[in-house]
PDB file as gemmi writes it, atoms N, CA and C in Angstrom:
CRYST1    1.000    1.000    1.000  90.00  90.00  90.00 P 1                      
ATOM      1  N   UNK A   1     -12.007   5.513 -19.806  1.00  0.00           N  
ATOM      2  CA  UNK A   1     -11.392   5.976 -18.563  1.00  0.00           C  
ATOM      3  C   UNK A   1     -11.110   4.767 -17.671  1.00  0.00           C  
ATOM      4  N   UNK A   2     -10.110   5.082 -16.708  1.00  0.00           N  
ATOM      5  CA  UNK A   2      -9.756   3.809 -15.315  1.00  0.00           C  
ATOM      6  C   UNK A   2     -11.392   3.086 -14.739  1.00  0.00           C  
ATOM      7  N   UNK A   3     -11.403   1.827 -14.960  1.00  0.00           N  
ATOM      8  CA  UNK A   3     -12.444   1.179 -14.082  1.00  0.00           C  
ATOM      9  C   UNK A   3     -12.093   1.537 -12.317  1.00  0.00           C  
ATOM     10  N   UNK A   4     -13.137   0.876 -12.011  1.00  0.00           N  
ATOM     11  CA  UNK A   4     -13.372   1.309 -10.644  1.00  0.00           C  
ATOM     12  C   UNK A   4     -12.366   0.568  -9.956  1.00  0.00           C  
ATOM     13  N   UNK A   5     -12.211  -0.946  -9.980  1.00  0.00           N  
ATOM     14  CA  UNK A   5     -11.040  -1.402 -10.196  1.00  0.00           C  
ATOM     15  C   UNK A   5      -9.397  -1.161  -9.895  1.00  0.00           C  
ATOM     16  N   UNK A   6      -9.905  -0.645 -11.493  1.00  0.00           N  
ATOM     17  CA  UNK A   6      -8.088  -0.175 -11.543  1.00  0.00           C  
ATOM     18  C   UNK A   6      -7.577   1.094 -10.467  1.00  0.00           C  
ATOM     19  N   UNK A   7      -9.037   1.692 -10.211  1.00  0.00           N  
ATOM     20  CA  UNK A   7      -8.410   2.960  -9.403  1.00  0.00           C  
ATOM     21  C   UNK A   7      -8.301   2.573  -7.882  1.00  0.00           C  
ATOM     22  N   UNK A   8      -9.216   1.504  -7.463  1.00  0.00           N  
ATOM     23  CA  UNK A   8      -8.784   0.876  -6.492  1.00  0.00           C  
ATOM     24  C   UNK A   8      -7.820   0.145  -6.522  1.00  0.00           C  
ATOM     25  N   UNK A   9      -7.275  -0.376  -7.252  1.00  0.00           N  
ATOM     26  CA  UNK A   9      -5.483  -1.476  -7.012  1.00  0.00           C  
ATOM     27  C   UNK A   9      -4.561  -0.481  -6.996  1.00  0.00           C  
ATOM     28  N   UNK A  10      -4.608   0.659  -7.565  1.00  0.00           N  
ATOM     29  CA  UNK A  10      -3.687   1.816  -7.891  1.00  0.00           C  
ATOM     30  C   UNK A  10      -3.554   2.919  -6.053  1.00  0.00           C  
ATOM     31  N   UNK A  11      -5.067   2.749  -5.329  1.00  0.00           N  
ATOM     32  CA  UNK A  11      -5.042   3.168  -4.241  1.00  0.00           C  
ATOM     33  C   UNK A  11      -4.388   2.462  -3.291  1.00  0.00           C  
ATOM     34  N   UNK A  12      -4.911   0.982  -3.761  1.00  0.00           N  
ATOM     35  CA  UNK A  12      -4.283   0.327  -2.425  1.00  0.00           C  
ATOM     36  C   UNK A  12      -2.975  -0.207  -2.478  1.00  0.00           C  
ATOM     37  N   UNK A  13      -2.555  -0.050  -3.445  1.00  0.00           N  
ATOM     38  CA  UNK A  13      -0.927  -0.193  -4.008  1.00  0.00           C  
ATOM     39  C   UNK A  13       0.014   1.194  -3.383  1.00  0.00           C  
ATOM     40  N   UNK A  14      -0.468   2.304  -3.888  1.00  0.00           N  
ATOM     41  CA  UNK A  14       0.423   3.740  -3.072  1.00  0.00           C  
ATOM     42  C   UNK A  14       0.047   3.322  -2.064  1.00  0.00           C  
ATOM     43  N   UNK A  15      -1.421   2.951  -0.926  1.00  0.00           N  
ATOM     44  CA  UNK A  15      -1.032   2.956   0.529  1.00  0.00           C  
ATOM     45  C   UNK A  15      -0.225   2.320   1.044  1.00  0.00           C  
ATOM     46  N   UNK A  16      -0.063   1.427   0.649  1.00  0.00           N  
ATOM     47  CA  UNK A  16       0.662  -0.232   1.013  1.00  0.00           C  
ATOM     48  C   UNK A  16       2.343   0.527   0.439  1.00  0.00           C  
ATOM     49  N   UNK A  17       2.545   0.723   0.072  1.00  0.00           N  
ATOM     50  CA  UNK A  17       4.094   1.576  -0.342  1.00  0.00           C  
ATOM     51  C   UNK A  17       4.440   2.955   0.913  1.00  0.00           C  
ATOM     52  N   UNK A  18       3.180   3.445   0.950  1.00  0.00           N  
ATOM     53  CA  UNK A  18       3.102   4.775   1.517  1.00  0.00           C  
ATOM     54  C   UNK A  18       3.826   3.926   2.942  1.00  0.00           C  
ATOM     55  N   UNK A  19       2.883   2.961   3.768  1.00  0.00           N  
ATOM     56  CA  UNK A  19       3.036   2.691   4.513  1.00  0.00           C  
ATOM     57  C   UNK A  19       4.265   1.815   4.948  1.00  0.00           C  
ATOM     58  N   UNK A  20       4.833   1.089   3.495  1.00  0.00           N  
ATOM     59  CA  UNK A  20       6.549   0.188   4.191  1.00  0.00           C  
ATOM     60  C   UNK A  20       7.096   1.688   3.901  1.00  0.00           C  
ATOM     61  N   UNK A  21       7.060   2.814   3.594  1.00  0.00           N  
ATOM     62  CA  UNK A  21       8.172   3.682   2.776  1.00  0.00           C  
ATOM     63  C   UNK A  21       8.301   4.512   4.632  1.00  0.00           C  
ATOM     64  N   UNK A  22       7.198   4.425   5.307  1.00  0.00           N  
ATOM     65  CA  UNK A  22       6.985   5.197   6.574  1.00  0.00           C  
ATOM     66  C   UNK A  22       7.358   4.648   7.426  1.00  0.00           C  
ATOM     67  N   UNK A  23       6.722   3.242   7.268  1.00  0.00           N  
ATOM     68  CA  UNK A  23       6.880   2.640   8.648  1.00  0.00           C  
ATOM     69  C   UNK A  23       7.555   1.672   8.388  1.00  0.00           C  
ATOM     70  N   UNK A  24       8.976   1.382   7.608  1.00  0.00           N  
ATOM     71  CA  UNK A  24       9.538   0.197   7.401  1.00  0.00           C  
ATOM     72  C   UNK A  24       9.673  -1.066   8.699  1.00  0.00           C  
ATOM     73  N   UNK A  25      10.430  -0.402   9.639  1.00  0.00           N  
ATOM     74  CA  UNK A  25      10.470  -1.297  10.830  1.00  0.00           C  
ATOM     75  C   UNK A  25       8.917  -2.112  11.292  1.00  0.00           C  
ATOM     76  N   UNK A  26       8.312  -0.758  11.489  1.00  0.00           N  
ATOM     77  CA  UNK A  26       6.991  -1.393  11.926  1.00  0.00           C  
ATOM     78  C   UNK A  26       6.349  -2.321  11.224  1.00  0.00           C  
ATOM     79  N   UNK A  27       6.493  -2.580   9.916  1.00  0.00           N  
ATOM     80  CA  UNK A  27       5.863  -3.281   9.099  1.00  0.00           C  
ATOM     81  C   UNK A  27       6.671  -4.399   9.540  1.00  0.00           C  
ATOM     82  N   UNK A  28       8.013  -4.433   9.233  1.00  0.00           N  
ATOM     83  CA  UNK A  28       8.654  -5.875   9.423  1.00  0.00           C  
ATOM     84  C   UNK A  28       8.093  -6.702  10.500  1.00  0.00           C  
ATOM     85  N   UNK A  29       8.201  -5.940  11.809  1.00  0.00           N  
ATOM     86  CA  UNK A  29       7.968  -6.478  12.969  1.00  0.00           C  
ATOM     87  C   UNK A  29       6.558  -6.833  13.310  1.00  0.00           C  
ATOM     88  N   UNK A  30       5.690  -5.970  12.596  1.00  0.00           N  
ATOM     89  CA  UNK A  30       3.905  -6.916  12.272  1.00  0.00           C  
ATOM     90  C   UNK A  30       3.641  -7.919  11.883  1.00  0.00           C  
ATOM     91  N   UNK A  31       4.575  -8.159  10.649  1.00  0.00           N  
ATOM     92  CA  UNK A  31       3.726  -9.204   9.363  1.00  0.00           C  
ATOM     93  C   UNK A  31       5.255 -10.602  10.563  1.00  0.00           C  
ATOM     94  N   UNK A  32       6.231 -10.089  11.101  1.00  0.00           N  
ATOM     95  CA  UNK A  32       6.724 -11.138  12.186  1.00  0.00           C  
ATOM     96  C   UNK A  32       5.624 -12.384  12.682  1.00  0.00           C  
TER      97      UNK A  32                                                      
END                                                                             
């Protein structure tokens, strides 16, 4: 089965998507 790992890179990969897919602008203008 997925290591603990993999299910964490797989979480923090959809958030990190979740979050440019939501907040595109906002992201740009943060990482600014």
């Amino acid at each position: 089965h997925p290591s603990t790992k993999q299910i964490w890179l797989a979480a923090t990969t959809a958030q990190r998507w979740l979050e440019g897919s939501i907040n595109t602008t906002d992201a740009s203008n943060s990482t600014c």
